[in-house]
C-alpha positions as CSV (number, residue, x, y, z in Angstrom):
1,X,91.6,93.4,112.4
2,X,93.7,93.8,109.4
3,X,97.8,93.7,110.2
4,X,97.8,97.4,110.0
5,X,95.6,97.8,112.4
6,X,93.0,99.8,110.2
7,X,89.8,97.5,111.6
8,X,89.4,95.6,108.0
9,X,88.8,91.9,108.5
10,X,91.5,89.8,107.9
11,X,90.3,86.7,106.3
12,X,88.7,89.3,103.6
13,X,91.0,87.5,100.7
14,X,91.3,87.6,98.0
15,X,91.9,91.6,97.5
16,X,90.7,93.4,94.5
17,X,89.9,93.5,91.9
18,X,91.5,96.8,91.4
19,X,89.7,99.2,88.5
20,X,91.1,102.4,86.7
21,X,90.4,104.6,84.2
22,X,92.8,105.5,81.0
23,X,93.8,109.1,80.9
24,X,93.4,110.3,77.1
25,X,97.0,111.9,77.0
26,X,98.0,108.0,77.3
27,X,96.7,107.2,74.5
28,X,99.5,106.7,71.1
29,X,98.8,107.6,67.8
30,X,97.3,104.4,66.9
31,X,94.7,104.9,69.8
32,X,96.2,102.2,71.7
33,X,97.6,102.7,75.7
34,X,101.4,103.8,75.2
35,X,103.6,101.1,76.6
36,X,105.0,102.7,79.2
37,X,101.3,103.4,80.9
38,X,101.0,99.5,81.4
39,X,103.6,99.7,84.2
40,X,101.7,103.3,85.5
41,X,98.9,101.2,86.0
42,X,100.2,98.7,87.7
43,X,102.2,100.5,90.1
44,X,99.0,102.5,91.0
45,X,97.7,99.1,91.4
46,X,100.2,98.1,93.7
47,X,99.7,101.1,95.9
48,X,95.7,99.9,96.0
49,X,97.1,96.3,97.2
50,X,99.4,97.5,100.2
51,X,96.4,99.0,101.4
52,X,94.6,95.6,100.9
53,X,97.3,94.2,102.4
54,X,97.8,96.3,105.7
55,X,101.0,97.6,104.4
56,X,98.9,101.2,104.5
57,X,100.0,104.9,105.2
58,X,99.6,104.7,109.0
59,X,101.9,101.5,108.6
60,X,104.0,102.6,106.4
61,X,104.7,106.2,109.2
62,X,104.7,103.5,112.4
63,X,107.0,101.0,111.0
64,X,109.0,102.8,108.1
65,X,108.6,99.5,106.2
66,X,106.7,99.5,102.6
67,X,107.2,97.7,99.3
68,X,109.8,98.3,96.7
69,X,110.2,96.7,93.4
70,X,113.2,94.9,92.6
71,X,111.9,93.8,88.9
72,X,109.0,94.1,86.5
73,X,108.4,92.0,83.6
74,X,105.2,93.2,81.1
75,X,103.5,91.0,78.1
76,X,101.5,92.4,75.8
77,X,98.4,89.9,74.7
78,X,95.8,92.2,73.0
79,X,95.3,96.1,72.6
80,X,93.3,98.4,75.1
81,X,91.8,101.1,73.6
82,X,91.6,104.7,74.1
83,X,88.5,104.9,76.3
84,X,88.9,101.6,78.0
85,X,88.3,101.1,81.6
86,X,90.3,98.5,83.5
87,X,90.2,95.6,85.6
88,X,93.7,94.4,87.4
89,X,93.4,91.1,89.2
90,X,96.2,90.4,91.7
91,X,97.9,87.1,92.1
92,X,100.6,85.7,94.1
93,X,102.6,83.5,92.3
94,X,105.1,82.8,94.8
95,X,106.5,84.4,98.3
96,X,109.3,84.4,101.4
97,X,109.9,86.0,104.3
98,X,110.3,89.4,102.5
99,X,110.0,88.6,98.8
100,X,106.6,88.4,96.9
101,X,105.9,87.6,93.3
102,X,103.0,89.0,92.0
103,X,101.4,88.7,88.8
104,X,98.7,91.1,87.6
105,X,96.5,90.2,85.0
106,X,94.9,93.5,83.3
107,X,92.0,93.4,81.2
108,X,89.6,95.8,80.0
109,X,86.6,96.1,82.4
110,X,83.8,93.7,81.1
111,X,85.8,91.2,79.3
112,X,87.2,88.5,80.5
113,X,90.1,88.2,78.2
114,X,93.7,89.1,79.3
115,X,95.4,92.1,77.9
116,X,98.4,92.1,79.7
117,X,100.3,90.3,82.6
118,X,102.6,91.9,84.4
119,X,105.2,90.4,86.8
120,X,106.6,91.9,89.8
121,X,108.9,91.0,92.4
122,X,108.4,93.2,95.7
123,X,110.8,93.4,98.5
124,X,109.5,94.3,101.8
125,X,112.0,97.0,103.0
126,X,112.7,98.8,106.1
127,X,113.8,102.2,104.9
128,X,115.9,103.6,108.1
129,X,118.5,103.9,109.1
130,X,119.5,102.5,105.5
131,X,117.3,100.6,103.2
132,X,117.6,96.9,103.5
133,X,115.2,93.7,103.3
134,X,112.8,93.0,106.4
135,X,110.9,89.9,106.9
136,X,107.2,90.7,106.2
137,X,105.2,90.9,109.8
138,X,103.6,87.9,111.1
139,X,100.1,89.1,110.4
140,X,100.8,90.1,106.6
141,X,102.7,87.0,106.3
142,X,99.7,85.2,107.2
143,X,97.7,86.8,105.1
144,X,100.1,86.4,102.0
145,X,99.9,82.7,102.7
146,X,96.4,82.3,103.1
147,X,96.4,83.9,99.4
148,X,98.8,82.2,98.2
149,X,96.7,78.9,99.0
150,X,94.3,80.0,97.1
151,X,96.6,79.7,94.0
152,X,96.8,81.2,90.5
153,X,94.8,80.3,87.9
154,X,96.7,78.2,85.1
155,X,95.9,81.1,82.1
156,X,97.2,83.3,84.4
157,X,100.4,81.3,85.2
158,X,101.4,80.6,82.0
159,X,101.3,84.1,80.9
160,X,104.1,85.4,83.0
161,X,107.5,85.9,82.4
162,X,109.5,83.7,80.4
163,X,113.4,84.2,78.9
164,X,113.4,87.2,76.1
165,X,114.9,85.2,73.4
166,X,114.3,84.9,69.4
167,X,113.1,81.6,68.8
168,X,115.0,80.3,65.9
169,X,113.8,78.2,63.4
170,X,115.0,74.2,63.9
């Protein structure tokens, strides 16, 4: 039974992946995704993995606990194309007791090149009476770790976020 209670087996790790299609009215004038779609995507994608997860609508009403993100860093690798259909994989590249890191690595459905990474750091919240931090429950923190043991591949890992600066000639 999965920490939400739902009936979805537990050791049923890793989640995903997660697939989506590209709405047309996302698409820029150079037929490329728009930039700010990246992080659409990947929100929607997040919303697929709380359900992995157990952190799901009926959770979410009994508990008034969900995810929020604190930060989100995005690299561009390659272009997806108008027309594309993609794959997000899901990787935890770190955790606590309410914190998780995750990095998604989005590429177009078929390939396995990597278009885009995009790394998120999620707070597990309690919303009421005010909104504050809340350690994960044990059985999603069990789950989290089991993943996490799994680990994140090394070309996934070394595309995440670095420090924004221009690199200036020596």
């Amino acid at each position: 039974m999965s920490a939400s209670g739902s009936g979805r087996a537990a050791d049923a790790w890793p989640p995903g992946p997660h697939e989506c299609g590209i709405d047309p009215a996302w698409i820029d004038y150079n037929g490329h995704l728009r930039d700010g779609y990246y992080l659409l995507i990947a929100s929607a994608s997040v919303d697929a993995l709380m359900d992995e997860l157990g952190i799901d609508e009926s959770y979410r009403r009994r508990t008034h606990c969900t995810l929020y993100t604190l930060e989100v860093h995005l690299r561009f690798l390659r272009e997806i194309k108008g027309g594309a259909r993609l794959r997000i994989d899901w990787y935890p590249a770190e955790f606590d007791a309410r914190r998780l890191r995750l990095l998604l690595a989005m590429r177009t459905a078929g390939t396995s090149e990597i278009a885009a990474v995009v790394d998120m750091m999620l707070m597990h919240v309690l919303q009421v009476p005010a909104v504050r931090g809340a350690p994960f429950p044990p059985l999603i923190h069990q789950r989290l770790a089991a993943w996490h043991a799994l680990g994140v591949p090394d070309d996934v890992r070394g595309l995440g976020s670095r420090p924004l600066t221009l690199q200036c000639p020596p």
